[in-house]
C-alpha positions as CSV (number, residue, x, y, z in Angstrom):
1,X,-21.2,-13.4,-54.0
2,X,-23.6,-10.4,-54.3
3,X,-22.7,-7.0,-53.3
4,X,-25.4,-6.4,-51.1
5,X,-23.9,-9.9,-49.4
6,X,-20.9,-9.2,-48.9
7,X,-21.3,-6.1,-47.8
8,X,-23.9,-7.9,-44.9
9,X,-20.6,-10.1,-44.3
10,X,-18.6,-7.1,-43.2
11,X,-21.1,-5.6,-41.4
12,X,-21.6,-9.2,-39.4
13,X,-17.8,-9.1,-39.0
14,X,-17.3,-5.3,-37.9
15,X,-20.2,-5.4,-35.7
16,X,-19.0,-8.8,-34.1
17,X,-15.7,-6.4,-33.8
18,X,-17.0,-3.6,-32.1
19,X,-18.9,-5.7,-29.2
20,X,-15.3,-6.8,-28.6
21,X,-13.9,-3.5,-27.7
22,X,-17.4,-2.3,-26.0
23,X,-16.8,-5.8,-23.7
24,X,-13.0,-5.1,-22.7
25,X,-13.6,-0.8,-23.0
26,X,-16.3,-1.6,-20.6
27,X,-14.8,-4.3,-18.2
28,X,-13.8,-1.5,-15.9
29,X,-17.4,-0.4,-15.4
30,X,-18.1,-2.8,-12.8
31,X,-14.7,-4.5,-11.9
32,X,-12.1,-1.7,-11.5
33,X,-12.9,-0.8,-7.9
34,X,-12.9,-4.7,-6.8
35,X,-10.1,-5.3,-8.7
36,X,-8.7,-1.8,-7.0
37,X,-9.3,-2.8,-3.9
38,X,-8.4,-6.6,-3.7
39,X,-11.7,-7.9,-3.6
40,X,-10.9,-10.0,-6.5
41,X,-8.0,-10.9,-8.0
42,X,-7.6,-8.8,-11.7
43,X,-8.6,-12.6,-13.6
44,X,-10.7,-13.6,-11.3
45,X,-12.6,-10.2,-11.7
46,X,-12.7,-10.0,-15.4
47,X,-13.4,-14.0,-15.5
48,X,-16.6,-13.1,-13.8
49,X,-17.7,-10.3,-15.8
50,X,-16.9,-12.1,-18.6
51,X,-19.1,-15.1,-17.6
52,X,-22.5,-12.7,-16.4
53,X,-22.1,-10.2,-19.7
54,X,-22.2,-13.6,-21.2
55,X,-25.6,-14.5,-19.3
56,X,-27.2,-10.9,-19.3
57,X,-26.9,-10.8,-22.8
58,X,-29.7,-13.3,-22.8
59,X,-31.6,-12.4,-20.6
60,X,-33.6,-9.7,-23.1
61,X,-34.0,-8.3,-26.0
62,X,-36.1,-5.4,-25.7
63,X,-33.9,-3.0,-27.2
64,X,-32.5,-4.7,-29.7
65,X,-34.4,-3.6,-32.8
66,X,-34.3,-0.4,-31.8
67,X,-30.9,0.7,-31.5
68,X,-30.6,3.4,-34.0
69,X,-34.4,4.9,-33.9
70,X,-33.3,7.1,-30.5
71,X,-30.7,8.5,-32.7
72,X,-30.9,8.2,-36.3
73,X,-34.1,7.9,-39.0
74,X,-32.8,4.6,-40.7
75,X,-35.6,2.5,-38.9
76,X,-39.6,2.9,-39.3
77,X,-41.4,2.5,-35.6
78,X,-41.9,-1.0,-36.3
79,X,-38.0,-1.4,-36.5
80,X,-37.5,-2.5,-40.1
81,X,-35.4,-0.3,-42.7
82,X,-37.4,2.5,-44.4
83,X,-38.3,1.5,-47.8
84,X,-35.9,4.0,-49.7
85,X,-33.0,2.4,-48.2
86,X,-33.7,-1.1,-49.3
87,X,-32.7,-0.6,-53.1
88,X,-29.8,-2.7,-54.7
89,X,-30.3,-5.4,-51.4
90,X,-29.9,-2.8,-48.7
91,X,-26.8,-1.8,-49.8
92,X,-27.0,2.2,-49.1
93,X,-27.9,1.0,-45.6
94,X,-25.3,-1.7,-44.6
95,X,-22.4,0.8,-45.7
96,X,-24.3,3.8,-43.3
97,X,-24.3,1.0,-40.4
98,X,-20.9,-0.4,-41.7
99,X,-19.3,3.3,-41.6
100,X,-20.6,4.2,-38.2
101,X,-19.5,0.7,-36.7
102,X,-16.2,1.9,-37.6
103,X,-16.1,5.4,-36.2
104,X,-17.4,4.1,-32.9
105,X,-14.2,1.1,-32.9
106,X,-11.8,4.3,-33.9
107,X,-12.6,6.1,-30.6
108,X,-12.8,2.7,-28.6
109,X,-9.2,1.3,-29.4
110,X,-8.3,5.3,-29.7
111,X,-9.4,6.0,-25.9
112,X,-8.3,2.5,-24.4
113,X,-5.1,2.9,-26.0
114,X,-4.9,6.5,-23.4
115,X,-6.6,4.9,-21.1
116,X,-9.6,6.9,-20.8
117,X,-13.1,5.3,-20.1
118,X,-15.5,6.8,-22.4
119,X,-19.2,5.3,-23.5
120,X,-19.2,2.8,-26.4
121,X,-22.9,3.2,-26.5
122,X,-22.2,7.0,-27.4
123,X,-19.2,5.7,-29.4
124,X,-21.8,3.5,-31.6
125,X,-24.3,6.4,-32.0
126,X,-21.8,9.1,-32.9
127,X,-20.6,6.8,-35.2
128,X,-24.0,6.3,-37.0
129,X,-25.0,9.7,-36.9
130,X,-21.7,10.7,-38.7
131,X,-22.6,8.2,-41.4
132,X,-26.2,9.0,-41.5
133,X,-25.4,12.8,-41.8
134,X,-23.1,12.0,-44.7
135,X,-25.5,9.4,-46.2
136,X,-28.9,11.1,-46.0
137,X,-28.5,15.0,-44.8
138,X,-29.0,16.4,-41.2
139,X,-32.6,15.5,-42.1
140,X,-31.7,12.0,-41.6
141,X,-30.8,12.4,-37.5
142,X,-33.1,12.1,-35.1
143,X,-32.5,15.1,-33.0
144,X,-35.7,16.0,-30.5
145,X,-38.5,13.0,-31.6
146,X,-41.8,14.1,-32.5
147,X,-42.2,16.4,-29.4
148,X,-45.0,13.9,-27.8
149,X,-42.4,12.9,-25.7
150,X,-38.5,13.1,-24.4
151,X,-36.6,11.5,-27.3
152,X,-33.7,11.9,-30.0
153,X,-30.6,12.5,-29.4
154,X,-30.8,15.5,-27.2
155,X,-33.5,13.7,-24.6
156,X,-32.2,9.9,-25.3
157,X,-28.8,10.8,-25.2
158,X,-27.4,14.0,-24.3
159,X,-29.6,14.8,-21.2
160,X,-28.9,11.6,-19.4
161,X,-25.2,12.1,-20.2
162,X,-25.3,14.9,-18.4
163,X,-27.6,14.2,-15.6
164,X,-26.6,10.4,-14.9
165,X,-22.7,10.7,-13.7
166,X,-24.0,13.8,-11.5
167,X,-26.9,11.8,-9.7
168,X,-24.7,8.8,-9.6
169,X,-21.9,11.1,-7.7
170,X,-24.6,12.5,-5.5
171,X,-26.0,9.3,-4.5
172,X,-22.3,7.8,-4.3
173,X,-21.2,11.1,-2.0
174,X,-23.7,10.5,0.6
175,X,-23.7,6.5,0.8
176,X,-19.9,6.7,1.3
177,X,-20.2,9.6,4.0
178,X,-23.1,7.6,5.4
179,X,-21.5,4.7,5.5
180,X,-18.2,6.0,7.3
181,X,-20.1,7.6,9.8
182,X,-21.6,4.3,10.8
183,X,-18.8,2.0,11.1
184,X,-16.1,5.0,11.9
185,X,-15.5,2.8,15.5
186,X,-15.4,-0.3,13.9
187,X,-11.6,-1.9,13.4
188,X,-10.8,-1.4,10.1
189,X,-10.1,-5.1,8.9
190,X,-13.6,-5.8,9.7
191,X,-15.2,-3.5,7.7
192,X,-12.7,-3.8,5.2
193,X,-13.2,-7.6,4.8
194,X,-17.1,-7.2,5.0
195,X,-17.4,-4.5,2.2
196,X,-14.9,-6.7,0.0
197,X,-17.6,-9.4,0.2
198,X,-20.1,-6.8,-0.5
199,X,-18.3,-5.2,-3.8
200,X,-18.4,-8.7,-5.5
201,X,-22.4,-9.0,-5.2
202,X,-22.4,-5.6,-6.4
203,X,-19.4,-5.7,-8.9
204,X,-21.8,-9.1,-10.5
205,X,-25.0,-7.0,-10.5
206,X,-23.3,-4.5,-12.4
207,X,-21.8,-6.8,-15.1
208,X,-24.7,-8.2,-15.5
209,X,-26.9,-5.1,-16.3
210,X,-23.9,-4.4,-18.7
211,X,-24.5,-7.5,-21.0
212,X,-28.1,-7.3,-20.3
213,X,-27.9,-3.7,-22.2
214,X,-25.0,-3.6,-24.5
215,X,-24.8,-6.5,-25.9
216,X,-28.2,-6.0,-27.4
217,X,-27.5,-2.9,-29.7
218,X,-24.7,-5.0,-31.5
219,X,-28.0,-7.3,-31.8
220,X,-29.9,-4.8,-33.3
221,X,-27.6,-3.8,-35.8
222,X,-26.4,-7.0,-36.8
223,X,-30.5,-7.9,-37.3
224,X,-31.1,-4.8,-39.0
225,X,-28.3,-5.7,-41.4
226,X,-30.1,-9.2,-41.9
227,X,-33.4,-7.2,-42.8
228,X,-32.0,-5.0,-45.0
229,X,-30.3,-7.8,-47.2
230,X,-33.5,-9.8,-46.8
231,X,-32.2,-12.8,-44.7
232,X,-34.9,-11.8,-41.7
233,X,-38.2,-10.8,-42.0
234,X,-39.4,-10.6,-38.4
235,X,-39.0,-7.0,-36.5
236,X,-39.9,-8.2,-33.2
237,X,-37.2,-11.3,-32.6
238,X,-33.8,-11.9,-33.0
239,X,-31.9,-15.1,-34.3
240,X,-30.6,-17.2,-32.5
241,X,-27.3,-17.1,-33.6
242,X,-27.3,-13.5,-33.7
243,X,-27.6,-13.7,-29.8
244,X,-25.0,-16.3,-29.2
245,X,-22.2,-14.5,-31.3
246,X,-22.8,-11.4,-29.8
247,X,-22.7,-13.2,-25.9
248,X,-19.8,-14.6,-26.9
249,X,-18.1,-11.8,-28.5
250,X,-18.8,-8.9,-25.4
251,X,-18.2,-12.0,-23.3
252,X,-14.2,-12.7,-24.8
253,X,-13.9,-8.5,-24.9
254,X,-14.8,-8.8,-21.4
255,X,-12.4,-11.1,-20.4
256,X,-9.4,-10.3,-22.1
257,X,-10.0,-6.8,-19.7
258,X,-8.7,-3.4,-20.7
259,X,-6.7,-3.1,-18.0
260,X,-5.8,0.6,-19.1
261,X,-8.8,1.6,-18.2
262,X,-9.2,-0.4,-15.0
263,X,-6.2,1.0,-14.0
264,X,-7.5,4.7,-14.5
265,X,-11.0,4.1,-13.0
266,X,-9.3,1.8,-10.3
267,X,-6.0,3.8,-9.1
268,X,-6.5,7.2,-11.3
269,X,-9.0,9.3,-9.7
270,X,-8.7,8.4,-5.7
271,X,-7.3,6.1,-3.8
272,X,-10.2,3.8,-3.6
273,X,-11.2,1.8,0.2
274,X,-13.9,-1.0,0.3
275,X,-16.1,0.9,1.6
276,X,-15.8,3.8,-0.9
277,X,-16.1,0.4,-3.8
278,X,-19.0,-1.1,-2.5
279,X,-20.5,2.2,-2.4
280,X,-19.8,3.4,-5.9
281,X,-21.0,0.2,-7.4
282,X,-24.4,-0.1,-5.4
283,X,-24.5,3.8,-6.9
284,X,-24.0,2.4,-10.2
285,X,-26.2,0.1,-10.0
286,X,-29.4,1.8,-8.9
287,X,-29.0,4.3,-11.3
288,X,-28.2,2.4,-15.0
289,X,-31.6,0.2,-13.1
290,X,-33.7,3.3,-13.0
291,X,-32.6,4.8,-16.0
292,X,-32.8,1.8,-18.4
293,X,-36.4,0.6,-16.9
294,X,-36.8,5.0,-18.1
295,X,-35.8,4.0,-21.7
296,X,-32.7,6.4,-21.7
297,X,-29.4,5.5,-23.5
298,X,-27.4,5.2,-20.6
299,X,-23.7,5.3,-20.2
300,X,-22.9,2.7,-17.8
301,X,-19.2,4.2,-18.2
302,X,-20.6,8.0,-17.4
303,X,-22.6,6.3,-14.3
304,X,-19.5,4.3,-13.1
305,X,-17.0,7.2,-13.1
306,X,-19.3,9.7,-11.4
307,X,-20.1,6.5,-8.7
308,X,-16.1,6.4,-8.3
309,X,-15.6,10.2,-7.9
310,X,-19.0,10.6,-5.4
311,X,-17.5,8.1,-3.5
312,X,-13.8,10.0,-3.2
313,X,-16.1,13.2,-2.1
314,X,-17.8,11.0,0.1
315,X,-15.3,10.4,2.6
316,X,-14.3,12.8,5.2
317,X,-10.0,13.5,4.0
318,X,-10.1,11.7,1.2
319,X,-8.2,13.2,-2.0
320,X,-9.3,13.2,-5.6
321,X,-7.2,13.5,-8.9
322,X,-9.0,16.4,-10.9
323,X,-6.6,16.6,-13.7
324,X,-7.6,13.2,-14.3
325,X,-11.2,13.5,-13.6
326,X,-10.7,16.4,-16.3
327,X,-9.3,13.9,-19.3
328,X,-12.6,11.8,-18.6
329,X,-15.1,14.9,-19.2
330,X,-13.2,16.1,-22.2
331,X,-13.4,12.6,-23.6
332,X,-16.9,12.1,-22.5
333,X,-17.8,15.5,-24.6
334,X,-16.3,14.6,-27.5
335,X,-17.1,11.0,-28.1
336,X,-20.2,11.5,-29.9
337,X,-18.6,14.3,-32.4
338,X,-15.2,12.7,-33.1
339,X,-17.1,9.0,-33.9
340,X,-19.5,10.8,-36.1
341,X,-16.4,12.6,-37.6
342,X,-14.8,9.4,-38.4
343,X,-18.6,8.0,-39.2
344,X,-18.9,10.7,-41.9
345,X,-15.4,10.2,-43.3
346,X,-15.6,6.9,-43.4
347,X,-18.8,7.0,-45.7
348,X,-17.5,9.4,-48.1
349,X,-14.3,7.0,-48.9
350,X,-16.5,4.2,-49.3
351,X,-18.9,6.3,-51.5
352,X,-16.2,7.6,-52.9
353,X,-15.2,3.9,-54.5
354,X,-18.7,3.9,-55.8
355,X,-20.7,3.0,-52.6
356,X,-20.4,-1.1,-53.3
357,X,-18.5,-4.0,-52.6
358,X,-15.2,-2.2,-53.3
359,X,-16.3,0.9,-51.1
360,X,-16.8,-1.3,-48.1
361,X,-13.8,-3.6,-48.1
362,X,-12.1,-0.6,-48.5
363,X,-12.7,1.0,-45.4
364,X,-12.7,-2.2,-43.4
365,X,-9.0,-2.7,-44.4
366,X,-8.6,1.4,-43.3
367,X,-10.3,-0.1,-39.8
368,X,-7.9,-3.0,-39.8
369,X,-4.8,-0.8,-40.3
370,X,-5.5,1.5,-37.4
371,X,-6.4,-1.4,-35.0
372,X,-3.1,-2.9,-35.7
373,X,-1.2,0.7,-35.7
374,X,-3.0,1.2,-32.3
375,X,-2.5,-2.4,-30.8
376,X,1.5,-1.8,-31.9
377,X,1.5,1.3,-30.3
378,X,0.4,0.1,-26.7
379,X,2.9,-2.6,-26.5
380,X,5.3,0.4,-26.1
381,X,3.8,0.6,-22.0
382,X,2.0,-2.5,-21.7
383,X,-0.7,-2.6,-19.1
384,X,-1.6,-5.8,-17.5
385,X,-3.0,-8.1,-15.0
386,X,0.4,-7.9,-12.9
387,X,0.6,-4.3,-13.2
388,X,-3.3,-3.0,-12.8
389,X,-2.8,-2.1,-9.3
390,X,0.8,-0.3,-9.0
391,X,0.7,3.1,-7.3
392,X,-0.4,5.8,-9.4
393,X,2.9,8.1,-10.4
394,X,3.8,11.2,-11.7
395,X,3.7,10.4,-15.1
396,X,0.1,9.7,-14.9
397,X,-1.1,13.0,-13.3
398,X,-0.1,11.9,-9.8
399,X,-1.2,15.2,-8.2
400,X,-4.2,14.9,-5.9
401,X,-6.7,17.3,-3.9
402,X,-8.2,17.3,-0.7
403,X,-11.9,16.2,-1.6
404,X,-14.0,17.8,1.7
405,X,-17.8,17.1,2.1
């Protein structure tokens, strides 16, 4: 087998990998609050966010051959591999994309292992602008665009980062206010029962924008890969069977759950009502709409969290966990720089064994030693289908604030 093929082989593999953990890093993104507030039964839920990731992941491909031009120069506006990279069968490129697949599984199995919901999307690009930064030079990211127009990392990336969880808290804030005001002399098992109803519509919605969006950049690299090597020509369709293992790959992650992070977005922050659900997932909703139909690289995780805590504000005596809302920011800040740290070391160990064959098998084995170390780990305080939902102690940063309007 060729270098430059095997080499595509491990990319196919790693990249097949990380969709995985985004699918079951991501699960909580639409399912922890129905899940939180017995809407659906934890399998149930995650069955059907397995089963619409599965669908929305079909439903377009827009994005897909673009995943790394918001971010990083490896791509030409077209979408194919610049020409320099293509020497020796693409293989400087496939161990750039193969190194920065790996930083972004590092902080995926690092931050579900904690149970912290943090953005595989920013995950993915930290862990390609590590790479690229060690590959080609600071030259090689693409920080601002051209200037014709809001792009790179800081317009694509870092500005909806910040802006998205706020406006989906905002929005989330005054639908749950509203919404307590309006049926405040309605019996509470009526509303309760309605609103459960109403969270799976909007729980569904959500997880199928999900696999509608991030399915599609483990598309695009996978394809990008297949260019590079020279086993796809075309830079404005995908293969079919790069669309069906990727389905099927965010659609098993999805299913399978990471029910550490449900159980922090669920139970961690406040003590979530149907109402208060329904209303931070129609938040969610409307905003990853708008701001993908925008173009931005949205976190649906960043939107979800700041849904959850609008909707603890949101309601007149409600209490909010801060400590814990605290983890989530400082993970949220330091995803990007700790993938592209692992990106960048990643790349000089496998340039280090002389960039080939030999370089990337072995820092796929370095990936397959920390996923098992990590996966041994969490089998010290399993969390689980059973166990998703018990109270919220001590332990776990128990200590909550009144949250006035």
């Amino acid at each position: 087998m060729e270098t430059a093929t095997l080499i595509l082989v491990l990319v196919v593999v790693v990249a097949l990998t990380f969709d995985f953990t985004n699918g079951f890093h991501d699960t909580a993104n639409a399912m922890a609050t129905s899940i939180a507030t017995g809407a659906l039964p934890p399998k149930v839920a995650v069955g059907l966010s397995g089963i619409l990731n599965l669908v929305g992941a079909f439903l377009s491909v827009e994005v897909a051959l673009t995943v790394s031009n918001a971010v990083v120069k490896i791509q030409d506006k077209s979408g194919a591999p610049r020409p320099e990279l293509l020497e020796g069968g693409g293989s400087a490129l496939l161990l750039i994309v193969l190194a920065g697949l790996v930083g972004a599984i590092a902080w995926n199995l690092l931050t579900w292992l904690v149970g912290l919901p943090s953005s595989s999307s920013h995950a993915l690009f930290g862990g390609l602008i590590g790479a690229t930064v060690a590959g080609l030079g600071w030259a090689g990211v693409n920080w601002n665009g051209d200037g014709s127009k809001i792009d790179g990392v800081v317009g694509k990336v870092v500005i909806p980062a910040i802006a998205s969880p706020v406006l989906a808290a905002v929005v989330a804030t005054v639908g749950t206010f509203v919404v307590h005001k309006v049926v405040s002399g309605v019996a509470q098992r009526f509303t309760d029962q309605g609103f459960r109803w109403g969270q799976i519509g909007s729980a569904s919605l959500v997880s199928l924008a999900h696999g509608t969006n991030d399915a599609q950049k483990t598309m695009g690299v996978i394809t990008l890969g297949l260019i590079a090597s020279g086993h796809w020509s075309s830079t404005e369709s995908i293969p079919f069977w790069v669309k069906a293992v990727c389905a099927l790959a965010i659609a098993l992650g999805t299913y399978l759950g990471g029910w550490r992070i449900i159980r922090t977005l669920g139970k961690g922050l406040i003590e979530i009502t149907p109402p208060q659900g329904m209303a931070a997932e129609t938040a969610s909703g409307a905003v990853i709409l708008i701001s993908s139909h925008m173009g931005f690289a949205l976190s649906t995780t960043h939107v979800t969290t700041g849904s959850v805590l609008g909707a603890g504000l949101g309601k007149p005596g409600a209490t909010v966990r801060w400590r814990v809302a605290g983890r989530m920011v400082i993970a949220w800040v330091t995803t990007i720089p700790a993938a592209g740290i692992v990106g960048a070391l990643t790349w000089w160990i496998g340039n280090l064994l002389g960039g080939g064959a030999v370089g990337a098998l072995a820092i796929t084995a370095v990936l397959v030693v920390f996923t098992l170390l990590v996966v041994r780990h969490s089998r010290k305080n399993p969390v689980h289908a059973g166990n998703v939902n018990d109270e919220w102690d001590a332990s776990e940063g128990a200590e909550r604030t009144p949250a006035a309007v």
